[in-house]
DRENPA-3360 file (N, C-alpha, C; in nm, 2 decimals, always signed):
BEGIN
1 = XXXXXXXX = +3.69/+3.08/+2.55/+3.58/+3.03/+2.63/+3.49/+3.14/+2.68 ~ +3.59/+3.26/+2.71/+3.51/+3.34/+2.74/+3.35/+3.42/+2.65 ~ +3.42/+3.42/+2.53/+3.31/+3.44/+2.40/+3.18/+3.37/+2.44 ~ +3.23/+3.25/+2.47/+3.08/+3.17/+2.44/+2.98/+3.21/+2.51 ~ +2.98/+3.32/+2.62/+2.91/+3.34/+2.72/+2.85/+3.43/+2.62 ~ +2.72/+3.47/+2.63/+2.64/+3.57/+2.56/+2.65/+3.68/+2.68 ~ +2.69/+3.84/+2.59/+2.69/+3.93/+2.69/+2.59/+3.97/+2.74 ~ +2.44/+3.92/+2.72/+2.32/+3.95/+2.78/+2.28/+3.89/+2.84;
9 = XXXXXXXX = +2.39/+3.79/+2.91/+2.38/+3.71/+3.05/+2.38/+3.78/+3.15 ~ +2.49/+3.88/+3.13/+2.54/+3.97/+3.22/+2.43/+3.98/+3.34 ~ +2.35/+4.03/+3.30/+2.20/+4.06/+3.36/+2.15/+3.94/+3.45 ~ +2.20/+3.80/+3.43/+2.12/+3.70/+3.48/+2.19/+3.62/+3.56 ~ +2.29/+3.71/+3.70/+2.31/+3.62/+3.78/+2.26/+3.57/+3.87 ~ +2.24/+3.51/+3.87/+2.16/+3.41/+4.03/+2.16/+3.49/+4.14 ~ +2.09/+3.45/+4.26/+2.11/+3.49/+4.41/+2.23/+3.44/+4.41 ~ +2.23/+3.29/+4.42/+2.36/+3.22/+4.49/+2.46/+3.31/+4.46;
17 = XXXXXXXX = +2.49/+3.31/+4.30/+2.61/+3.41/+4.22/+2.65/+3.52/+4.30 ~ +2.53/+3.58/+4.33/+2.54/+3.72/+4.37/+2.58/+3.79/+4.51 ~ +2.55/+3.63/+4.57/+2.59/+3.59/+4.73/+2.75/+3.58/+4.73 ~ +2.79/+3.49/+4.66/+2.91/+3.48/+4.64/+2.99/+3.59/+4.64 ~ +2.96/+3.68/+4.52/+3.04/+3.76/+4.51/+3.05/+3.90/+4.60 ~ +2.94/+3.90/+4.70/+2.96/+3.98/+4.80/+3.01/+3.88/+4.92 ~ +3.00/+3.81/+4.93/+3.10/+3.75/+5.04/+3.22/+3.74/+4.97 ~ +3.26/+3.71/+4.89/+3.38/+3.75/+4.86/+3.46/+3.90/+4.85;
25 = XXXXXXXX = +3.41/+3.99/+4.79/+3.36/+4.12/+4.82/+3.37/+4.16/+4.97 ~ +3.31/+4.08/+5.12/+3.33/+4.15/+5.21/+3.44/+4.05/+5.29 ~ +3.50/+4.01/+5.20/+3.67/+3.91/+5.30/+3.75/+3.96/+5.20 ~ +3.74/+3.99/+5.17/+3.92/+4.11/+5.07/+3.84/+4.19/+5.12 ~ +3.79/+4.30/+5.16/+3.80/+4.44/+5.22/+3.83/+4.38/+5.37 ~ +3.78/+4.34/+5.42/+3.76/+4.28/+5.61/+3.88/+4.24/+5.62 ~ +3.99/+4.20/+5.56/+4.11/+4.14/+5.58/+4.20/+4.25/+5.63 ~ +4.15/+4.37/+5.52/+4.26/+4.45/+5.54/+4.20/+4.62/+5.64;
33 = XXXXXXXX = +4.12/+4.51/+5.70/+4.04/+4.64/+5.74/+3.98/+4.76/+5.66 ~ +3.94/+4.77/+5.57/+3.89/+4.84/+5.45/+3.69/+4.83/+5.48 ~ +3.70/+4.96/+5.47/+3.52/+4.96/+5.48/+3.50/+4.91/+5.32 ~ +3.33/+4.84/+5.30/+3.27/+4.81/+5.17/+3.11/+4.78/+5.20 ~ +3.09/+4.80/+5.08/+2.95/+4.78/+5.10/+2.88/+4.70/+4.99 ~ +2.76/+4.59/+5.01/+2.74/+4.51/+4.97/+2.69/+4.55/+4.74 ~ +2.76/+4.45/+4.68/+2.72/+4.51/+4.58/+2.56/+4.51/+4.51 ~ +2.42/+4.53/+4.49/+2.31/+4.54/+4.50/+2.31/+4.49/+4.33;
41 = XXXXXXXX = +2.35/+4.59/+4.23/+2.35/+4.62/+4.10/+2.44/+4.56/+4.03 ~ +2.44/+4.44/+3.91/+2.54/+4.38/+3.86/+2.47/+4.42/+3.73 ~ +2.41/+4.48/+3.68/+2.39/+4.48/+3.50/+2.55/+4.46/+3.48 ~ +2.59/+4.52/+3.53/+2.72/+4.60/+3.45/+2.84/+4.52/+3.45 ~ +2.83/+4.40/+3.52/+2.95/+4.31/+3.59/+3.03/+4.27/+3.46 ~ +3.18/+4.26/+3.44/+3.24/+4.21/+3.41/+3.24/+4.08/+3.36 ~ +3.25/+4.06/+3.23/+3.25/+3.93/+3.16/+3.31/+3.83/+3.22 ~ +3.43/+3.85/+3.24/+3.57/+3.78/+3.34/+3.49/+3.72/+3.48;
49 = XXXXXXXX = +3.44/+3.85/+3.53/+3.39/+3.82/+3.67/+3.27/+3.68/+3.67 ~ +3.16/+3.76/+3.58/+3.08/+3.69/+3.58/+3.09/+3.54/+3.59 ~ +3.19/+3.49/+3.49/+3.24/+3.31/+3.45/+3.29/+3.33/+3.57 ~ +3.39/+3.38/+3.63/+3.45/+3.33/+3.74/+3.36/+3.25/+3.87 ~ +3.26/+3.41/+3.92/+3.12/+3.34/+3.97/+3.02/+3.24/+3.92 ~ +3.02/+3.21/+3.78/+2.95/+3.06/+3.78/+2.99/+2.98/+3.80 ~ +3.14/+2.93/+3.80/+3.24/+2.81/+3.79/+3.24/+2.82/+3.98 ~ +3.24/+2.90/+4.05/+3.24/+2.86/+4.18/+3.15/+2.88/+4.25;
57 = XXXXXXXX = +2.98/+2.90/+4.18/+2.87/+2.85/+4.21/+2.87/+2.70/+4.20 ~ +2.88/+2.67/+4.08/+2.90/+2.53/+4.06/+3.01/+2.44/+4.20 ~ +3.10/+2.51/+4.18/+3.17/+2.44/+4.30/+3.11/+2.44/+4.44 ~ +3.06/+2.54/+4.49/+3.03/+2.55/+4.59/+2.90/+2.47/+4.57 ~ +2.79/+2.44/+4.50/+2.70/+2.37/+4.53/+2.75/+2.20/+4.46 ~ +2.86/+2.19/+4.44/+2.87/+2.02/+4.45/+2.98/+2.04/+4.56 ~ +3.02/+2.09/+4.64/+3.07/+2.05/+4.78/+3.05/+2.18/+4.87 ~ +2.90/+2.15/+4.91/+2.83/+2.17/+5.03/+2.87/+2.26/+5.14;
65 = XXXXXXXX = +2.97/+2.16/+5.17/+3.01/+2.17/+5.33/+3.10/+2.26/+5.32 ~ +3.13/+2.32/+5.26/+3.27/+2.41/+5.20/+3.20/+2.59/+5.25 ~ +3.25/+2.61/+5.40/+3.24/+2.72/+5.42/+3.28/+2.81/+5.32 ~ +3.19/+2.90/+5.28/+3.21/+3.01/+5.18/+3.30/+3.12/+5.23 ~ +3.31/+3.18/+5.34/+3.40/+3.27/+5.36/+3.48/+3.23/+5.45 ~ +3.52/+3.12/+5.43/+3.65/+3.03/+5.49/+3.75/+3.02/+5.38 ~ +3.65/+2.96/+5.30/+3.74/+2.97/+5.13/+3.82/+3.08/+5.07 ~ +3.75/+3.18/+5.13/+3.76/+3.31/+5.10/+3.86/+3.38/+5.12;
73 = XXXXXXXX = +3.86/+3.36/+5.30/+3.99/+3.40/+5.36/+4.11/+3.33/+5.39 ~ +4.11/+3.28/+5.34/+4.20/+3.12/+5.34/+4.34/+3.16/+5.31 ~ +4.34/+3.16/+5.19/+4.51/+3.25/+5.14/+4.54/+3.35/+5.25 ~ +4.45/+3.45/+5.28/+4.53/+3.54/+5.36/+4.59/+3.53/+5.47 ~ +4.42/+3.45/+5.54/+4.49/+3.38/+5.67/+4.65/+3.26/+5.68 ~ +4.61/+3.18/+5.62/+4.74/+3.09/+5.56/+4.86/+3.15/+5.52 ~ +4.86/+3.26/+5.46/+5.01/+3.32/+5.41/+5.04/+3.50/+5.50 ~ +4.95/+3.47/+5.60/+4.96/+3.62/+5.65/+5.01/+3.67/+5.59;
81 = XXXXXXXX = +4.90/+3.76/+5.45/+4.97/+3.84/+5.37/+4.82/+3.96/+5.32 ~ +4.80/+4.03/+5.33/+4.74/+4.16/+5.25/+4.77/+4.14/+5.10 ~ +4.78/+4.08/+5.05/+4.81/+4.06/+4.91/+4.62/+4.04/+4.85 ~ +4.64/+4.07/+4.74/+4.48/+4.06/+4.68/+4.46/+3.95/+4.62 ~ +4.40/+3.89/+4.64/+4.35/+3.76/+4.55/+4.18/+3.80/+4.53 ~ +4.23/+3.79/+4.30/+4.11/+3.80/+4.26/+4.01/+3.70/+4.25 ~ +3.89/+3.70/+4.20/+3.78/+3.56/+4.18/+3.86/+3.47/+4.11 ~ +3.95/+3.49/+3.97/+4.01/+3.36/+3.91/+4.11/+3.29/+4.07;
89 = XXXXXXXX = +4.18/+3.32/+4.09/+4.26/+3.26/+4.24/+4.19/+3.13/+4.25 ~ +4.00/+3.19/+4.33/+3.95/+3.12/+4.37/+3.93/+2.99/+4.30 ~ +3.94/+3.00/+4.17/+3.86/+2.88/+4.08/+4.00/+2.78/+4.06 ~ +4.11/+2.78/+4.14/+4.22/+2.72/+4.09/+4.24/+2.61/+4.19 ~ +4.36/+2.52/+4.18/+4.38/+2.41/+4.25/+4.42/+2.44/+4.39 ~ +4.54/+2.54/+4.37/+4.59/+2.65/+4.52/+4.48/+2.66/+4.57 ~ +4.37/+2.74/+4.53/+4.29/+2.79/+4.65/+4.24/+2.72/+4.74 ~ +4.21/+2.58/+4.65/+4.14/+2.45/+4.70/+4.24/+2.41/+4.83;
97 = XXXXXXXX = +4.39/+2.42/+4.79/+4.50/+2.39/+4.91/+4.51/+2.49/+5.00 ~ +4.44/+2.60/+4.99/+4.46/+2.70/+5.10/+4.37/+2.68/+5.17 ~ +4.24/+2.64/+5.13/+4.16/+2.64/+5.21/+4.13/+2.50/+5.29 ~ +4.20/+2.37/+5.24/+4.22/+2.24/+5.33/+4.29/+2.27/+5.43 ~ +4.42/+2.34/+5.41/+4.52/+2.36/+5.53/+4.53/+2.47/+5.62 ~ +4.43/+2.57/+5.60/+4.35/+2.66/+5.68/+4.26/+2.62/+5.76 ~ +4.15/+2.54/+5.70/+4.06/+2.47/+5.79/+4.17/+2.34/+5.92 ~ +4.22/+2.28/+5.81/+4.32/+2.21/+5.93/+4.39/+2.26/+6.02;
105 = XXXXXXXX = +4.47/+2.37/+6.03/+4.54/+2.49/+6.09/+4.43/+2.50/+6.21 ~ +4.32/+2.55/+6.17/+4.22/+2.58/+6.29/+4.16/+2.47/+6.42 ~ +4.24/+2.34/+6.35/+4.17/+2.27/+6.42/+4.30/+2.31/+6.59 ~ +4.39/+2.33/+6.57/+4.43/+2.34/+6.66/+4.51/+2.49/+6.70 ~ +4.42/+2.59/+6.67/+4.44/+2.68/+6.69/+4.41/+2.74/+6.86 ~ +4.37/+2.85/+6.93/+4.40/+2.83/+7.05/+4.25/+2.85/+7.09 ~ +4.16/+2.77/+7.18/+4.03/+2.71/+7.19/+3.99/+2.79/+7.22 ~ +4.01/+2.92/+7.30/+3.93/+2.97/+7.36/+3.89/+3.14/+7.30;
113 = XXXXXXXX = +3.95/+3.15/+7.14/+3.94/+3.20/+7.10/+3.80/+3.21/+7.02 ~ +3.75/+3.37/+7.01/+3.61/+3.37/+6.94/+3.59/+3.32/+6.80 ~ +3.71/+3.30/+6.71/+3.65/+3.22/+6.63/+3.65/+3.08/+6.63 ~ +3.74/+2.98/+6.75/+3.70/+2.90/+6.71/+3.63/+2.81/+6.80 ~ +3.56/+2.92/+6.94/+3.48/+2.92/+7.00/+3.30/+2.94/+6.89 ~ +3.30/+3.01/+6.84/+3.20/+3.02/+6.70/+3.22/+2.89/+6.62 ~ +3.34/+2.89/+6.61/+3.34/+2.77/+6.46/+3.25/+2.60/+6.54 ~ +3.30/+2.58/+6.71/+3.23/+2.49/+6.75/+3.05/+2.50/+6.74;
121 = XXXXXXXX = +3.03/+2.65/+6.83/+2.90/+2.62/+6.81/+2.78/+2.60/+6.69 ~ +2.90/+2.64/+6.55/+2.81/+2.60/+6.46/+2.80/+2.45/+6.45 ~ +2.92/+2.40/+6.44/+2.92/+2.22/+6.42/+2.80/+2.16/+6.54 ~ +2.79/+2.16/+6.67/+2.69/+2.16/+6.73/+2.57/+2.18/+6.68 ~ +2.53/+2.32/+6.63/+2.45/+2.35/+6.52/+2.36/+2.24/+6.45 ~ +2.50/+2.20/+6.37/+2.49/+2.14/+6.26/+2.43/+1.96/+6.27 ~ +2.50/+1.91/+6.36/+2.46/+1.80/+6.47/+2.33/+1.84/+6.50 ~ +2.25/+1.94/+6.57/+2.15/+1.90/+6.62/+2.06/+1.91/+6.49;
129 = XXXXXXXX = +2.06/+2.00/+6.42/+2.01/+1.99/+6.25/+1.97/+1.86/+6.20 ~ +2.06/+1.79/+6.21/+2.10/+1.67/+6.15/+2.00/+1.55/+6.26 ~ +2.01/+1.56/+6.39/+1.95/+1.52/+6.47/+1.78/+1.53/+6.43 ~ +1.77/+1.65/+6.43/+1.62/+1.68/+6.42/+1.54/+1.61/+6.26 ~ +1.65/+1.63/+6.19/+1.64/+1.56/+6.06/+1.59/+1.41/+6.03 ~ +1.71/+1.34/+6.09/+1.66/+1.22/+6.11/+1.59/+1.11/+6.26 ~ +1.54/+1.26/+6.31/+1.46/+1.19/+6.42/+1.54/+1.12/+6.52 ~ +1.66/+1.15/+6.59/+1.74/+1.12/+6.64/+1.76/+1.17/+6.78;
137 = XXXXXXXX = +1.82/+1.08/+6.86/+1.85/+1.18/+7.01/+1.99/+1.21/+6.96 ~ +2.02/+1.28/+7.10/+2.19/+1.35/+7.06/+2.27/+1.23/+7.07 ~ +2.22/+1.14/+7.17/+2.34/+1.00/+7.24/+2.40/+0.93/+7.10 ~ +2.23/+0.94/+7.02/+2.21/+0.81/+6.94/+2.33/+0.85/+6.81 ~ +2.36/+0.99/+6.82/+2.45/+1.06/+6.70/+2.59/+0.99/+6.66 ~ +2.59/+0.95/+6.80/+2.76/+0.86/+6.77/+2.78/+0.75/+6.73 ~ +2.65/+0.70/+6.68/+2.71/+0.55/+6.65/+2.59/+0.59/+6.49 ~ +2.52/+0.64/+6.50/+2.46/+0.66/+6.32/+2.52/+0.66/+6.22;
145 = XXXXXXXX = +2.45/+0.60/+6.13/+2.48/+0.53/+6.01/+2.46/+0.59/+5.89 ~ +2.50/+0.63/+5.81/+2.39/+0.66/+5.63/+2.37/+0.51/+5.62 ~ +2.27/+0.46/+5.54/+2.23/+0.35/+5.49/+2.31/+0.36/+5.37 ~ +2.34/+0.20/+5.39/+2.45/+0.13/+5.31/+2.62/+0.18/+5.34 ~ +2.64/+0.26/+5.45/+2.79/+0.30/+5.50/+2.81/+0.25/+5.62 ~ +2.96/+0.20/+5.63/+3.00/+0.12/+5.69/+3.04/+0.21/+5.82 ~ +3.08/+0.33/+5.81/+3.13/+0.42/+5.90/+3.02/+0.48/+5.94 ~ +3.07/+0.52/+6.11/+2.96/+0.63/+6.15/+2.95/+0.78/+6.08;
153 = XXXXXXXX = +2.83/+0.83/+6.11/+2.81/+0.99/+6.00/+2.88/+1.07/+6.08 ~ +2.93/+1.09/+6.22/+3.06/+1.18/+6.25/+3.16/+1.18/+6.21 ~ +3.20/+1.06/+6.13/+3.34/+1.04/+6.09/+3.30/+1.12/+5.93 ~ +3.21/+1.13/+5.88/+3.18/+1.18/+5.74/+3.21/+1.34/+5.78 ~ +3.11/+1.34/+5.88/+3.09/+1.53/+5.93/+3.22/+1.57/+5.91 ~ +3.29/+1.52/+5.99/+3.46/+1.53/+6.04/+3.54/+1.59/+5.90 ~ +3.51/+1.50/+5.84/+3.61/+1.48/+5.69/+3.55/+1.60/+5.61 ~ +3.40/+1.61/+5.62/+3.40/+1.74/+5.53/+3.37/+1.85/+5.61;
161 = XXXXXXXX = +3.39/+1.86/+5.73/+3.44/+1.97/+5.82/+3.31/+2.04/+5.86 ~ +3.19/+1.95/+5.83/+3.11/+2.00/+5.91/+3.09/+2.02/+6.07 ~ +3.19/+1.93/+6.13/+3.21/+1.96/+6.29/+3.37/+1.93/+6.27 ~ +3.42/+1.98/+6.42/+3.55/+1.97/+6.43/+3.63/+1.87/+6.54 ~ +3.73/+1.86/+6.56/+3.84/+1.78/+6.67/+3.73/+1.80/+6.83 ~ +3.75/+1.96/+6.82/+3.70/+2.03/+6.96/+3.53/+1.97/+6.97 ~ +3.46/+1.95/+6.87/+3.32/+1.93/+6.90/+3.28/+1.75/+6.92 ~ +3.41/+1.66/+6.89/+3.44/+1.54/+6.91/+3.46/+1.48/+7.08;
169 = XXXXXXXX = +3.57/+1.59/+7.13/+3.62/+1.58/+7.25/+3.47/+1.62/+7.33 ~ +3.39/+1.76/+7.30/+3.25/+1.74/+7.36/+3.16/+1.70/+7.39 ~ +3.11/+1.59/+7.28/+3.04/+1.48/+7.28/+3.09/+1.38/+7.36 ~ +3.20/+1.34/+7.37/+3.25/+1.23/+7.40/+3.23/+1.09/+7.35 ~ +3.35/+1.09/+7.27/+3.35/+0.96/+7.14/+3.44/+0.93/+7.16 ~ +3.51/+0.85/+7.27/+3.60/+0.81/+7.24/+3.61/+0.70/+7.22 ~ +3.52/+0.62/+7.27/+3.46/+0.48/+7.27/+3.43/+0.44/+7.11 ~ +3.33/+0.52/+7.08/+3.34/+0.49/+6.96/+3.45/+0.51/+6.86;
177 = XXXXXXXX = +3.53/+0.59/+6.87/+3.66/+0.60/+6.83/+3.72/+0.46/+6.79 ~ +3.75/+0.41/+6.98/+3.86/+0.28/+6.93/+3.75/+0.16/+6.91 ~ +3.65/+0.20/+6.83/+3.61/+0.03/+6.77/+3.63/+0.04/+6.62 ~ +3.73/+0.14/+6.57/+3.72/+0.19/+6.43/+3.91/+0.17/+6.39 ~ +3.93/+0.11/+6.33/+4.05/+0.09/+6.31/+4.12/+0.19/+6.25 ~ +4.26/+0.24/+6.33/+4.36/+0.33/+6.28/+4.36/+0.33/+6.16 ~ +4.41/+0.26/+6.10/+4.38/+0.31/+5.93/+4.28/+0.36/+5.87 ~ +4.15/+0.28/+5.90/+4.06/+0.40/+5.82/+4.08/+0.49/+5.89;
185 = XXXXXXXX = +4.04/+0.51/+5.99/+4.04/+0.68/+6.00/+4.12/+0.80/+5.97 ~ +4.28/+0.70/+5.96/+4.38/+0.84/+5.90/+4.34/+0.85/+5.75 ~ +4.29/+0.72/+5.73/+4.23/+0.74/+5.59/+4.11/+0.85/+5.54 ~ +4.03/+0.85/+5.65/+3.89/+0.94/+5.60/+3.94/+1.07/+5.65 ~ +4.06/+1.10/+5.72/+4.12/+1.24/+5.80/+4.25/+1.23/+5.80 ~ +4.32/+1.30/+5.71/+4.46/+1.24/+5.75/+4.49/+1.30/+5.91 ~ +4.58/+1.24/+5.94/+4.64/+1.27/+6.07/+4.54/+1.27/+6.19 ~ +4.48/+1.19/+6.17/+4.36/+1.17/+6.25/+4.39/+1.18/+6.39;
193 = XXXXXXXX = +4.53/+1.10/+6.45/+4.54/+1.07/+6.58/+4.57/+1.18/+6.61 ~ +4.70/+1.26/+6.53/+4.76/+1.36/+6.58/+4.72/+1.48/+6.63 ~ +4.58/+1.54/+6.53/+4.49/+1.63/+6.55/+4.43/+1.60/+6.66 ~ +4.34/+1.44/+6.69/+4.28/+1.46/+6.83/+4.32/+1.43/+6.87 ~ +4.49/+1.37/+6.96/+4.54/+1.42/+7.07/+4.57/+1.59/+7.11 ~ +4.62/+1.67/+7.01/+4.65/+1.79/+7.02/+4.54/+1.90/+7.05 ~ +4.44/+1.82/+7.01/+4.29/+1.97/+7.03/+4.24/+1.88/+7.18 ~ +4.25/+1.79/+7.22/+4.20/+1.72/+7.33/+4.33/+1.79/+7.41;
201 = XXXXXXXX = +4.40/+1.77/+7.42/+4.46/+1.86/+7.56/+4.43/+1.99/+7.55 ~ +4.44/+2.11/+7.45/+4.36/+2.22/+7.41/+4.21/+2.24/+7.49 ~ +4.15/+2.11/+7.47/+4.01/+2.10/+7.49/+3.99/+2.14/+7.64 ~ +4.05/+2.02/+7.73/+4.04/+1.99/+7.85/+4.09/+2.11/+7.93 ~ +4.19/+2.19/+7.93/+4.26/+2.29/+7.96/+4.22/+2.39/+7.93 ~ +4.13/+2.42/+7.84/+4.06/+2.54/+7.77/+3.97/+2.61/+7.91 ~ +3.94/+2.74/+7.93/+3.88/+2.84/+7.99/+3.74/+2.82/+7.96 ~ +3.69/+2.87/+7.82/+3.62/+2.91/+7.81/+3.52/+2.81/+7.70;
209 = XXXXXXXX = +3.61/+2.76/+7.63/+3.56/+2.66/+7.51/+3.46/+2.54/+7.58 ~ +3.56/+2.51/+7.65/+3.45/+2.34/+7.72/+3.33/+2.35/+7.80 ~ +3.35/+2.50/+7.85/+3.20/+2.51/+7.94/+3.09/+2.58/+7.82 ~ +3.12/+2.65/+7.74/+3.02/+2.72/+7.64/+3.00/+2.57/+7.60 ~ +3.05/+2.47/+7.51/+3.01/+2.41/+7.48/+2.96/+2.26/+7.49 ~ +2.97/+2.24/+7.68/+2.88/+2.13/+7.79/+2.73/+2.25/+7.75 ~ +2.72/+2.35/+7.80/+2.59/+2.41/+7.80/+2.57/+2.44/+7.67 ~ +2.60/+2.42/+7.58/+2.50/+2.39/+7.41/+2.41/+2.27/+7.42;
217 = XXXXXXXX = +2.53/+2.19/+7.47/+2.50/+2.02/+7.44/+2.39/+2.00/+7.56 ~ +2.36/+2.07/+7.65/+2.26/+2.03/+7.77/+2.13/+2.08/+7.72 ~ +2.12/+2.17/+7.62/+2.01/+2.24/+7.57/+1.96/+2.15/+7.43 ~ +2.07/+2.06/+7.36/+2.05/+2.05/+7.26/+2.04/+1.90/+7.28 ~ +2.04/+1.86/+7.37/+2.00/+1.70/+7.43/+1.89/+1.75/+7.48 ~ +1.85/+1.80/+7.55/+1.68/+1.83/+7.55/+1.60/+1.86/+7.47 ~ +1.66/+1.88/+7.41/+1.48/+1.93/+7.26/+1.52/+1.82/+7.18 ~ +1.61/+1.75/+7.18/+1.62/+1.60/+7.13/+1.54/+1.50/+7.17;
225 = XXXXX = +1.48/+1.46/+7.29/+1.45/+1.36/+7.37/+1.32/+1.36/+7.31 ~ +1.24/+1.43/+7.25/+1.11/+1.39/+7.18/+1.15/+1.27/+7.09 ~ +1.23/+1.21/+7.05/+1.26/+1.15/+6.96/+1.37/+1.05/+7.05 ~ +1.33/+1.00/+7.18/+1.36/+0.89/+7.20/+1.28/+0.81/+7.24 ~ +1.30/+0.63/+7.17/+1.22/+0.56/+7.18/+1.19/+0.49/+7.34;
% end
């Protein structure tokens, strides 16, 4: 397979490609504490490498939501191990499982920590994005629809991890919660209940997490309100 690639591709990797492989590039050095620096110059890249970075450009642009240097660090974090994982790793079915049960792991990791004090304010972020997008107030977020879907678009966000447990308990959905039957939802998240009882007492009891993230939502409900009828 490798043959079929013409070696005067070499030359022609994309931004995205080239993004990739310095974010990958700086989470295997950052892991182990290792200085690096961004790579600028690929004439010269590796045949091997190169396919590797197309096969998970392609991946990463048909699933989106797939934090790129989550993916990245995933194995390490998950197997607390310094061990090196090269680009093929990433292109395999494992990596895929390291990085579902790493993202899951974090949902109930300890709240008041900077990363997953960060990991909230992106999903917020991402919510108000999405707000602004479709002309929406913040209230209106919890009961919205995609056309032609039967489920609210939180419950999609959720599932492909664009927001999390902790940014659920923020909003306050709980209402909308129980008008949605236990099964689907362990169905669109496994362990649905389990996760948001366990990050909801996390939540409530948290220092620092609940109040950073009331004052996101006070700012991000205001530049919303242009867009209430």
């Amino acid at each position: 397979m490798l043959q079929d690639i013409s070696i005067s591709n070499q030359k022609n990797l994309s931004v995205n490609e080239k993004n990739i492989y310095n974010t990958f590039l700086a989470t295997s050095r950052s892991v182990k504490d290792q200085p690096f620096k961004f790579r600028e110059n690929f004439d010269n890249i590796e045949l091997e490498k190169m396919v590797a970075l197309r096969k998970l450009s392609i991946f990463f642009n048909k699933y989106p939501h797939i934090n790129m240097r989550d993916f990245f660090i995933a194995p390490y974090k998950l197997y607390n191990t310094q061990d090196y994982y090269d680009l093929n790793f990433y292109n395999t079915r494992k990596a895929i499982v390291c990085y579902t049960n790493y993202v899951k792991n974090k949902e109930t990791e300890q709240p008041d920590s900077d990363e997953v004090i960060e990991s909230c304010k992106e999903s917020l972020k991402y919510i108000f994005k999405y707000c602004k997008n479709n002309k929406i107030t913040f209230n209106k977020y919890k009961n919205h629809k995609l056309e032609g879907d039967t489920m609210p678009v939180w419950l999609v966000h959720l599932k492909e991890h664009y927001i999390n447990f902790y940014t659920l308990h923020a909003i306050g959905i709980d209402k909308e919660i129980n008008r949605i039957e236990a099964d689907l939802l362990n169905f669109y998240v496994t362990d649905f209940y389990s996760l948001l009882h366990k990050t909801r007492t996390k939540y409530v009891t948290s220092c620092k997490l609940k109040s950073s993230m009331q004052s996101c939502i006070k700012v991000i409900e205001q530049n919303l309100l242009i867009f209430e009828n």
